[in-house]
C-alpha positions in Angstrom: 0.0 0.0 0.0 1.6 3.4 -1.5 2.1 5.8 1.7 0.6 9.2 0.7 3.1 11.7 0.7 2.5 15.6 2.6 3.1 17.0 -0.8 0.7 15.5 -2.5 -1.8 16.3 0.4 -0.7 20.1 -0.1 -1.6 19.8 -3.9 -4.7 18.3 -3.6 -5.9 20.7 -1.3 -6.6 18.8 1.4 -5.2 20.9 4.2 -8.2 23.7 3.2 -10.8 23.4 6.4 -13.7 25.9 6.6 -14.1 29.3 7.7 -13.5 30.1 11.3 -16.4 31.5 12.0 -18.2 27.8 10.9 -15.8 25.4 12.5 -16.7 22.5 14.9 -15.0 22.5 18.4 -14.9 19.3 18.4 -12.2 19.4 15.4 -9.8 21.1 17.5 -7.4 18.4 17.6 -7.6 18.3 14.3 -6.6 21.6 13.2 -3.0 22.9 12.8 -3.7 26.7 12.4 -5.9 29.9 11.4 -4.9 31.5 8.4 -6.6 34.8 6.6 -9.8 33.5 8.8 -10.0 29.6 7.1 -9.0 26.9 9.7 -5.9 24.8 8.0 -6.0 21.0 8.6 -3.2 19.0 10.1 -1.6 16.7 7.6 0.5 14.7 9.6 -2.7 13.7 11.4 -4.8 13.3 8.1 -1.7 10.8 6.8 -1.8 8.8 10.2 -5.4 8.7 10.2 -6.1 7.6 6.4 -3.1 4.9 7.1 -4.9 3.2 10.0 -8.6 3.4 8.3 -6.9 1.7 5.1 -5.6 -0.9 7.5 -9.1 -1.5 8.8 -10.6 -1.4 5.4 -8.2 -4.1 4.4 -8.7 -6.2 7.3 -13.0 -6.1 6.2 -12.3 -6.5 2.1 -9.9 -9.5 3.4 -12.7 -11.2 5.2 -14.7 -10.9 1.4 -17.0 -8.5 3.4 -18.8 -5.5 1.9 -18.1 -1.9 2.1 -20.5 0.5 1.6 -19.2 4.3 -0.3 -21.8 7.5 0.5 -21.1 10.1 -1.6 -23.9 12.2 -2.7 -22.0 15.8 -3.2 -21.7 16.8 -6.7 -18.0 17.0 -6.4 -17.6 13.5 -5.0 -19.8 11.1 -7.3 -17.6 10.4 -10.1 -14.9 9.9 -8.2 -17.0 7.6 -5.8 -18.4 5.6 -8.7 -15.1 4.9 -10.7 -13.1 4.2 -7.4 -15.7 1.8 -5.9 -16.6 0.0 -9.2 -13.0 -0.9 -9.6 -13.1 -2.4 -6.0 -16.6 -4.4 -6.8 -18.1 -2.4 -3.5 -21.8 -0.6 -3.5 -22.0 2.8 -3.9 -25.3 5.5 -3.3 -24.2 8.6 -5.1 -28.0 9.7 -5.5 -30.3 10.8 -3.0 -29.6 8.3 -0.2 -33.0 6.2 0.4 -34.4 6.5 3.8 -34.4 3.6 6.0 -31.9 1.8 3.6 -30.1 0.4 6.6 -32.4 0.4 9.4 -35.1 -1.4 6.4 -33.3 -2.9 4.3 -35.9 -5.9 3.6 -38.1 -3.4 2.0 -34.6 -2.3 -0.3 -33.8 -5.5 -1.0 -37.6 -6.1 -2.4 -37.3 -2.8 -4.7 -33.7 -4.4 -6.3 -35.9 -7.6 -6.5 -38.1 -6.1 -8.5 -35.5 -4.4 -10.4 -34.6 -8.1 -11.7 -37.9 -8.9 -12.3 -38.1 -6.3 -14.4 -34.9 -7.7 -16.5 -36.6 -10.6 -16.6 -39.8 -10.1 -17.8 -37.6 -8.3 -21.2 -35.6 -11.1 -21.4 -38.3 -14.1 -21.4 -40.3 -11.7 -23.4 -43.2 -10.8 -21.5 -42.4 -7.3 -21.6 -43.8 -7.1 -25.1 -47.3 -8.8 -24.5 -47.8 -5.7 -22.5 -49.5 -2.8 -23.8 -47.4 0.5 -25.1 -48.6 2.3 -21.8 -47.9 -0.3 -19.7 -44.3 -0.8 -21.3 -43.7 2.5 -20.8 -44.9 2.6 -17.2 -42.2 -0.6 -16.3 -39.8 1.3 -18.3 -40.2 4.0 -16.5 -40.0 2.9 -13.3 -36.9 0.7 -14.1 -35.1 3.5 -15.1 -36.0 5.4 -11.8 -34.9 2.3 -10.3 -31.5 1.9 -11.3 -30.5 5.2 -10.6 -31.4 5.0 -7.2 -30.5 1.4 -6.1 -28.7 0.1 -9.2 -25.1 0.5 -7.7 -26.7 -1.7 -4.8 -27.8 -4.5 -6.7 -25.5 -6.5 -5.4 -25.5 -6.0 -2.0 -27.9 -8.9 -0.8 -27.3 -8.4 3.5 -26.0 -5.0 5.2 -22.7 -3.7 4.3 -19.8 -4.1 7.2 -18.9 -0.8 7.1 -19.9 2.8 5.7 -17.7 5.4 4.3 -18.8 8.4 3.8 -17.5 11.8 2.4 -19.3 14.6 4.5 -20.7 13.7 7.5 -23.0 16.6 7.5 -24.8 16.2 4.0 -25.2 12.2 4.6 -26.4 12.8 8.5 -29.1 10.4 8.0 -26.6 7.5 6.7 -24.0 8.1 9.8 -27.1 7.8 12.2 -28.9 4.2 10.5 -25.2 2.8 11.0 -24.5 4.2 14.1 -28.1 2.7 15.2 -26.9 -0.6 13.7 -23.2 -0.8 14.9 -21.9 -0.4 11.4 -18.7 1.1 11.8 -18.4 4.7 9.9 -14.9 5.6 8.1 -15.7 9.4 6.9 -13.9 12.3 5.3 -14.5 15.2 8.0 -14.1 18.4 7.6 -13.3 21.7 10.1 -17.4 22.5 10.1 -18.7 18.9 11.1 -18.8 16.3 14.1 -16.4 14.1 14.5 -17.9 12.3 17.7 -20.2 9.6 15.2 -17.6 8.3 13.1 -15.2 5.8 14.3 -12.4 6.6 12.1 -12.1 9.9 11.4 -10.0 10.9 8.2 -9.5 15.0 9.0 -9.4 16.4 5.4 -11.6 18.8 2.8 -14.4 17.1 1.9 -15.2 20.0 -1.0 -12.2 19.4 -3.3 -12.8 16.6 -6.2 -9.0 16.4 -5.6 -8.3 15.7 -2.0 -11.7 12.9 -2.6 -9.7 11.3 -5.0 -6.3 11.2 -3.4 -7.7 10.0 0.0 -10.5 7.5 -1.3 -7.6 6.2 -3.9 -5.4 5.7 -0.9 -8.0 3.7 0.9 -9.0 1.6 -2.3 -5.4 0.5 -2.4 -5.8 -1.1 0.5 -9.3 -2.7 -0.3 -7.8 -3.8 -3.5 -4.7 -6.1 -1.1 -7.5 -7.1 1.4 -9.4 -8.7 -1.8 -5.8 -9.9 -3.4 -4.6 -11.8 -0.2 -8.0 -13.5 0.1 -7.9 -14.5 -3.1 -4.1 -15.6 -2.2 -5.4 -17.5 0.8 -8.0 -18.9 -1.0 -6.1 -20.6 -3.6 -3.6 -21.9 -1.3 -6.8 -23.3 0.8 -8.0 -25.6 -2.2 -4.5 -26.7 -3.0 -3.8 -28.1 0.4 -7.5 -30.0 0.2 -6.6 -31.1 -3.0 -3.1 -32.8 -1.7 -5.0 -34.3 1.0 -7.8 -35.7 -0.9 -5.0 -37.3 -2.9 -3.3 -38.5 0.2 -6.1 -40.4 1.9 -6.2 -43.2 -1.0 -2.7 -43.4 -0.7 -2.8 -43.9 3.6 -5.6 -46.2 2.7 -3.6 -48.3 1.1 -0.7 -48.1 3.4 -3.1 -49.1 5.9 -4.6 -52.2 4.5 -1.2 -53.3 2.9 0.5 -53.0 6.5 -2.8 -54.6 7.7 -2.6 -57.4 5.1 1.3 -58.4 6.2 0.2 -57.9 9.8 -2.7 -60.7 9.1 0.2 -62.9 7.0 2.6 -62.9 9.5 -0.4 -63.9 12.6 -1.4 -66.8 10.4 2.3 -67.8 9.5 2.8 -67.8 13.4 -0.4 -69.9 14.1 1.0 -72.4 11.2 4.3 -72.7 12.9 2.8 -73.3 16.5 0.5 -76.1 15.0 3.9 -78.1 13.1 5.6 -77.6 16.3 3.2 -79.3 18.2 2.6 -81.7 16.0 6.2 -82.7 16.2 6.2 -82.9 19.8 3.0 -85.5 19.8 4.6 -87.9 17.3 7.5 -87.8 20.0 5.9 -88.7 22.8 4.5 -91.4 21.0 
């Protein structure tokens, strides 16, 4: 996992917080300085902080759990959606749909419907409908996949939440704090840290700094899903050897049975000569 660099924090903007006047006490620790009335962020912090949420985000992707990415600022959603579809992890980067978390059943039946939708034009149904009717469907699946067709995948509730502005997506940081998701968030000088459980102090306006620190943490996504893939393989390997093994021991075993067998009956053969032998003696 590339280590991010304070440079390239300083170019991507990162270290911008918000006016003074609209800062969060509880950022404090957070900020380095006060310049020209704009709070400035402190990078070493943001670098330490981004380093030990990639760790933990590894740790999740490694155990082929699911992240979800909240991003619903205009500035954020490309960069959300390109990042997290090269990671195969969801993504809401439209209006986030209330209760998604805290009902997720009643989700999971709109994405159901979704694919019954799909299915219907695939098996051709679709076109015994009328034009109104086809319309209506077409509609509707249309509304649906740009609401919960970056979710379609996402069959239980996510492991963890990341989120880039914890004041916009509010409503997202509350259903996971109400569930025990953990939250991994972008913060910036105007917003509350206190809900979020790892706490990346950066500016959350800036396409740029998004980029650089989501990249960051995709990197280590990306090893988590590499090493189980890694561990995986090596997994299946070692039950292969030892499906091929057990015939082998299985005829050890009944070979070494056999000459145990041989070698009983040879003895009982020899006993019987012997006292044979000693009868025709006596006599």
């Amino acid at each position: 996992m590339a280590k991010l660099e304070f440079d390239q924090l300083l170019d991507a903007g990162v270290h911008f917080g918000h006016l003074k006047r609209k800062w969060n006490p509880a950022m404090a620790p957070y900020i380095f300085m006060e310049r020209n009335g704009i709070h400035i962020i402190d990078l070493y912090k943001t670098i330490a902080k981004t380093e030990e949420a990639a760790a933990a985000l590894k740790q999740i992707a490694k155990s082929g759990k699911k992240i979800l990415f909240v991003a619903t600022k205009k500035q954020a959603k490309q960069v959300v959606t390109d990042l997290a579809t090269a990671v195969n992890m969801p993504y809401v980067v439209e209006r986030w749909p209330g209760g998604m978390l805290t009902n997720f059943p009643t989700i999971r039946k709109a994405v159901k419907k979704m694919s019954t939708i799909d299915k219907m034009m695939k098996d051709g149904t679709f076109e015994t409908l009328s034009k109104r009717e086809r319309l209506q469907v077409t509609r509707q699946r249309a509304k649906l996949e740009k609401t919960l067709g970056s979710i379609q995948d996402l069959t239980r509730l996510p492991s963890a939440l990341f989120v880039v502005d914890v004041m916009k997506e509010h409503i997202a940081v509350r259903e996971a704090n109400r569930l025990g998701i953990p939250v991994f968030a972008m913060v910036d000088t105007n917003s509350n840290p206190e809900d979020v459980d790892f706490v990346i102090p950066a500016n959350d306006d800036a396409a740029k700094s998004i980029e650089l620190i989501l990249g960051s943490l995709c990197e280590g996504i990306k090893e988590g899903l590499e090493e189980r893939k890694i561990e995986k393989a090596d997994t299946a390997a070692a039950e292969a050897q030892d499906e091929e093994g057990a015939p082998r021991r299985e005829r050890k075993a009944k070979a070494g049975a056999k000459k145990a067998v041989t070698k009983e009956d040879q003895d009982a053969i020899n006993a019987a000569v012997a006292s044979k032998f000693a009868k025709e003696d006596e006599e």
